[in-house]
C-alpha positions as CSV (number, residue, x, y, z in Angstrom):
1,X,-5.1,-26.1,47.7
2,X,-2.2,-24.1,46.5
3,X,-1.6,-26.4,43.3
4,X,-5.2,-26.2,42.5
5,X,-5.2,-22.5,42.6
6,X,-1.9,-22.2,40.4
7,X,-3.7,-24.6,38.0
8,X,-6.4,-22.2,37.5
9,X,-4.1,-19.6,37.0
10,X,-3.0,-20.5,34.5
11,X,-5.9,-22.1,32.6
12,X,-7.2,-18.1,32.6
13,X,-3.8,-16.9,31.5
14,X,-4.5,-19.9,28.8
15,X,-8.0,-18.6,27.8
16,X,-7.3,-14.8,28.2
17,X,-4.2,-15.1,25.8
18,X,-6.7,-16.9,23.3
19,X,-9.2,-14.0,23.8
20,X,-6.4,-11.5,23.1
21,X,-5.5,-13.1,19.7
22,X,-9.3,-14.0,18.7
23,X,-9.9,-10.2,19.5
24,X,-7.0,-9.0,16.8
25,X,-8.5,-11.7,14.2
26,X,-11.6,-10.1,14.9
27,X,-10.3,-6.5,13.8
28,X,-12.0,-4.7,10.4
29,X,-10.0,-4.8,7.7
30,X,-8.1,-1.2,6.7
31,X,-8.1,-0.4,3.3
32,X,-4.8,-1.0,2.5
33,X,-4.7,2.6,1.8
34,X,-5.7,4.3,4.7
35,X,-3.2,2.2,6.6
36,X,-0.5,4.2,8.0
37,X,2.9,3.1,7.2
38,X,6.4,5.0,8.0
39,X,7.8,5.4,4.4
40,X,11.7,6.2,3.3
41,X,11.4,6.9,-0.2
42,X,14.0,9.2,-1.5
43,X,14.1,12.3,-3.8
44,X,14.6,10.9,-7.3
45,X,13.4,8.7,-10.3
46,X,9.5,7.8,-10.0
47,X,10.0,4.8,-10.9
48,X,12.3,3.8,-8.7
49,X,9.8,5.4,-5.6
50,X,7.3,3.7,-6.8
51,X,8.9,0.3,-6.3
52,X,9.5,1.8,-3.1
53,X,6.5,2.5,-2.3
54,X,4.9,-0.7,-3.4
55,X,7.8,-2.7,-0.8
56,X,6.9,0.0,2.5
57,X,3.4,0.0,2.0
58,X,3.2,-3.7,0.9
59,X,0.6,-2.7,-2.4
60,X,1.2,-3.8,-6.0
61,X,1.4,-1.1,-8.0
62,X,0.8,-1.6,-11.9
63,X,2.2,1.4,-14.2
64,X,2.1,1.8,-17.8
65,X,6.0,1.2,-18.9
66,X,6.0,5.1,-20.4
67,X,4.1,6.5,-18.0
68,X,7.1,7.1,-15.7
69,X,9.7,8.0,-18.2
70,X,11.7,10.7,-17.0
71,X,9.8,11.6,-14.2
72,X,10.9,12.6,-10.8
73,X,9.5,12.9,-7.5
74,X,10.1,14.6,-3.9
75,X,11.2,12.6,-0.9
76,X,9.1,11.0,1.4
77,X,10.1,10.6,5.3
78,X,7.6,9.5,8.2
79,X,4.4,8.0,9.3
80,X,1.9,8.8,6.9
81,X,-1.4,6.8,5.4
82,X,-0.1,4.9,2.3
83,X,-3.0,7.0,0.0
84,X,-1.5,10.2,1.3
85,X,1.7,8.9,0.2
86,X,1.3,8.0,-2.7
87,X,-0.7,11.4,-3.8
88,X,2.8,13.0,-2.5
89,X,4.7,11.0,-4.6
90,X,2.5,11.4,-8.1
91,X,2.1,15.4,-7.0
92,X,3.2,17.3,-10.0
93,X,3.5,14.6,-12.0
94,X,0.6,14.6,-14.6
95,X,0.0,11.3,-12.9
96,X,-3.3,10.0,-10.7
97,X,-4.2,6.3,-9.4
98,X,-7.2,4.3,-9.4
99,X,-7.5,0.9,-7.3
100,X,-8.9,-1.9,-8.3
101,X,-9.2,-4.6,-5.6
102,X,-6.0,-4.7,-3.5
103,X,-4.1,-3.0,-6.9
104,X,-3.3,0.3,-7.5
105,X,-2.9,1.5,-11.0
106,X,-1.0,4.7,-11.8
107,X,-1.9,6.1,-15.1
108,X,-1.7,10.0,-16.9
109,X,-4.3,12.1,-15.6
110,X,-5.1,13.0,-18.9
111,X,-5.8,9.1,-19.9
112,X,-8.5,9.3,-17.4
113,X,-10.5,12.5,-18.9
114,X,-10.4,11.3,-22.4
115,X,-9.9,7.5,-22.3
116,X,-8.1,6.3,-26.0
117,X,-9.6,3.0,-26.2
118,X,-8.9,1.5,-29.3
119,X,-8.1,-1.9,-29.9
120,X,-4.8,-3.9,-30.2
121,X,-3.3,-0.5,-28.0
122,X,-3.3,-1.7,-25.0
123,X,0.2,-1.1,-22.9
124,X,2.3,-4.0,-21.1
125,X,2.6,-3.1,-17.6
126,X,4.7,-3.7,-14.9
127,X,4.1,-4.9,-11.2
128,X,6.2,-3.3,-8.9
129,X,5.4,-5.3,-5.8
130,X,8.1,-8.1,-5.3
């Protein structure tokens, strides 16, 4: 009687362990975004934060090579959503983001208001998620 018990102690621990892990599959997707992630990005070159960035908050980032030239940014220290971030990290910087899909693209501000379309100008740019 005892053996027969123990069996079925464990077959529940079996099936409750598969609930458990069914139960976390079953989870809605976050917007990688709204996701909160605890970032160490130090004060410094934007560039170099964004890469940062892109490795804490596992995004790809795409930014126009010139976009970031000389640019700086504040740190960032602590648990924070990855889109509040982010703003933090453009803030100041005549820079904004747009996503596409899982992407974010960081581009001048002023690109967005008065888009310069014109053929053959298109800029390389450069993934910063490794």
């Amino acid at each position: 009687m005892v053996k027969s018990l123990s069996y079925i102690g464990r077959l529940c621990v079996c099936a409750l362990g598969a609930l458990s892990a069914v139960a976390l599959a079953a989870e809605p997707n976050i917007p990688k975004l709204e996701r909160e992630v605890v970032f160490h990005i130090e004060k410094g070159s934007l560039e170099f934060a964004l890469i940062q960035f892109s490795r804490q908050a596992e995004i790809q980032v795409v930014l126009a090579p010139a976009s970031a030239t000389n640019l700086t940014t504040s740190a960032i220290s602590g648990r924070l959503t990855a889109g509040a971030a982010l703003r933090a990290l453009l803030k100041g910087t005549g820079l904004s983001y747009t996503t596409v899909g899982d992407t974010v693209m960081v581009e001048s501000s002023e690109n967005k208001e008065s888009p310069k379309d014109e053929p053959g100008s298109t800029s390389t740019v450069q993934d910063f998620h490794s």
